[in-house]
C-alpha positions in Angstrom: 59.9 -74.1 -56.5 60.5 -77.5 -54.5 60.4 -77.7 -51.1 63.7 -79.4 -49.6 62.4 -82.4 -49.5 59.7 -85.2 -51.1 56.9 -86.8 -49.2 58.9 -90.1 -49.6 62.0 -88.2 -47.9 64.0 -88.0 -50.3 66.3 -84.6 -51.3 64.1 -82.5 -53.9 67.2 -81.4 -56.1 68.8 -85.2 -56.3 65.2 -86.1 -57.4 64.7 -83.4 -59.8 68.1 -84.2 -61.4 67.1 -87.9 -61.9 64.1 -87.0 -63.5 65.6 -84.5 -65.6 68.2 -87.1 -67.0 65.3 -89.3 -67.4 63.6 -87.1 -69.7 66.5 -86.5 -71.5 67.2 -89.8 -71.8 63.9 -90.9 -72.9 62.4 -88.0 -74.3 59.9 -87.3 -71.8 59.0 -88.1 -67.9 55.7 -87.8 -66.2 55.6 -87.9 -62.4 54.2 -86.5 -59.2 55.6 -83.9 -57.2 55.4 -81.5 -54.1 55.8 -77.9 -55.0 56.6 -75.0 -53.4 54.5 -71.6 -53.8 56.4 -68.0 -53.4 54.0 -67.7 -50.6 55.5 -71.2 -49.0 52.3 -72.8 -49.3 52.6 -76.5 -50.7 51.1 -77.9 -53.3 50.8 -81.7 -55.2 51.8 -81.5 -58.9 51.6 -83.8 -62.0 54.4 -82.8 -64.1 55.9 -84.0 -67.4 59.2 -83.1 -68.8 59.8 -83.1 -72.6 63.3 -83.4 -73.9 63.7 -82.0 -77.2 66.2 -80.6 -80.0 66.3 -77.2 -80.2 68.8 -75.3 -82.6 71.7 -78.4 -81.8 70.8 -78.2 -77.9 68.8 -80.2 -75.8 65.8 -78.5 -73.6 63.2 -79.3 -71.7 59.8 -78.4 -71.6 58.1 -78.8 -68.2 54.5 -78.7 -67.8 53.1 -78.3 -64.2 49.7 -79.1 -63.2 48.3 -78.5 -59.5 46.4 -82.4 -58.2 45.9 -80.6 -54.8 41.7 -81.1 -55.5 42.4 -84.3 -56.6 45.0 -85.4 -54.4 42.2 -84.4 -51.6 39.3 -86.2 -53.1 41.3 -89.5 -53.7 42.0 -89.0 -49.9 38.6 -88.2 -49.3 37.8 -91.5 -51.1 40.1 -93.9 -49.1 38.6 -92.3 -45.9 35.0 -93.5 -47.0 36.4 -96.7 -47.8 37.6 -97.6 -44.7 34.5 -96.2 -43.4 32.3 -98.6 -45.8 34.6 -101.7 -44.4 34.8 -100.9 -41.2 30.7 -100.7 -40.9 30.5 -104.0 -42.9 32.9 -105.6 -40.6 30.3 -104.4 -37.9 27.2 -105.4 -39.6 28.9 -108.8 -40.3 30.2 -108.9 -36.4 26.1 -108.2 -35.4 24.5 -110.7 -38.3 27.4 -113.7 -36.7 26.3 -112.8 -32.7 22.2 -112.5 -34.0 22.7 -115.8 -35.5 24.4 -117.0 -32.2 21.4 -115.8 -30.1 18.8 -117.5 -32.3 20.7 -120.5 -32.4 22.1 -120.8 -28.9 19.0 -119.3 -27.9 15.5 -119.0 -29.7 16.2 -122.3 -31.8 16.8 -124.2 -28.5 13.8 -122.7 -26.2 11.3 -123.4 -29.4 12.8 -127.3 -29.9 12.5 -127.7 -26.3 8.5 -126.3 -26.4 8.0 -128.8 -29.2 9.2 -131.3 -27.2 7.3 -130.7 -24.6 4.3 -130.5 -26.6 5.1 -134.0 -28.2 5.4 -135.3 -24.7 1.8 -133.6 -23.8 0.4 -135.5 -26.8 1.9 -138.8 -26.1 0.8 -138.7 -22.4 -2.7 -137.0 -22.4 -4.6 -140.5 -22.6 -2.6 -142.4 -19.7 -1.3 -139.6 -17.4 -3.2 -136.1 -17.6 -1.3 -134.8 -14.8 1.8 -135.2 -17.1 0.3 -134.0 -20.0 -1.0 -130.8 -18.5 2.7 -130.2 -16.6 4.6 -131.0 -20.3 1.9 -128.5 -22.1 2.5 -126.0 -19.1 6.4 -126.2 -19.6 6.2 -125.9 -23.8 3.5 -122.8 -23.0 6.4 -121.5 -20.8 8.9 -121.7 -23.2 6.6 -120.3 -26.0 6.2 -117.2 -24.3 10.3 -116.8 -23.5 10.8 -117.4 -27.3 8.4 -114.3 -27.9 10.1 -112.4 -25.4 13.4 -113.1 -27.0 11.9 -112.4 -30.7 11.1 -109.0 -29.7 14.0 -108.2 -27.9 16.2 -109.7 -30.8 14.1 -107.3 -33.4 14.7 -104.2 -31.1 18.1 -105.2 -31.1 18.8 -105.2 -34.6 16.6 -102.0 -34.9 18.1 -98.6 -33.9 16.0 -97.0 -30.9 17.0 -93.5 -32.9 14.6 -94.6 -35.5 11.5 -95.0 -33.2 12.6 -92.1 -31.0 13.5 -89.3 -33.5 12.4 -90.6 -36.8 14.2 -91.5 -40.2 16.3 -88.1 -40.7 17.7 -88.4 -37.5 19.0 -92.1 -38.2 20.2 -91.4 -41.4 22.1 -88.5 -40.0 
């Protein structure tokens, strides 16, 4: 049986009759369709319909074949899918604003300390007071880079790991 009408909305019986005349026509038609149980539960069907001769008349053969599984695991696979691109958009989204933070961040603090350091060199001889003020200020920005390495590494490391182990982050 056919429900009234097709997932794609249109009338079961008007359909049914143009692939009836197609098979006719052609000799055979293979399509998908939505069933109907006697109980009135649904169900997705491949069917093909085989014209042939028979005695001077023309009848059709129609072989029926429940997708419902497949239909559901092909659904099951788009779902995933979107899923899988959907995290990879977010791991891209996180690798683009880590990349930020060093650069905008990390690169400029540890440039800056080799500055600094440069200017320590170049001034130890004729100003000491300099010097030890320029080594000071690239020793100060040293220690912010290593407090922004480690807080970009637990960043980009789940806390679930470290606080309930591998199982739990898989999970």
């Amino acid at each position: 049986l056919s429900p009234p009408t097709q997932p794609d909305g249109s009338d079961s019986l008007t359909a049914a009759e143009a692939k009836i005349a197609l098979a006719v026509e052609t000799g055979a038609a293979n399509f998908e369709w939505l069933h109907r149980r006697i109980d009135g539960s649904q169900f997705e069907a491949d069917v093909l319909l085989s014209s042939m001769d028979l005695k001077g008349k023309t009848v059709l053969q129609a072989v029926v074949r429940d997708i419902s599984r497949r239909k559901r695991a092909e659904e099951a696979v788009q779902r995933e899918q979107a899923r899988l691109r959907r995290l990879l958009e977010s791991s891209d989204r996180d690798r683009k604003l880590t990349a930020y933070e060093i650069h905008d961040g990390l690169a400029q603090h540890i440039a800056g300390a080799k500055m600094q350091f440069e200017a320590a060199a170049q001034l130890k001889d004729e100003n000491p007071e300099a010097a030890a003020r320029a080594y000071e200020r690239g020793l100060g920005l040293l220690n912010w880079s290593m407090d922004e390495v480690r807080h970009l590494i637990s960043g980009l490391r789940p806390p679930i790991l470290d606080e309930e182990g591998v199982v739990a982050a898989i999970e």
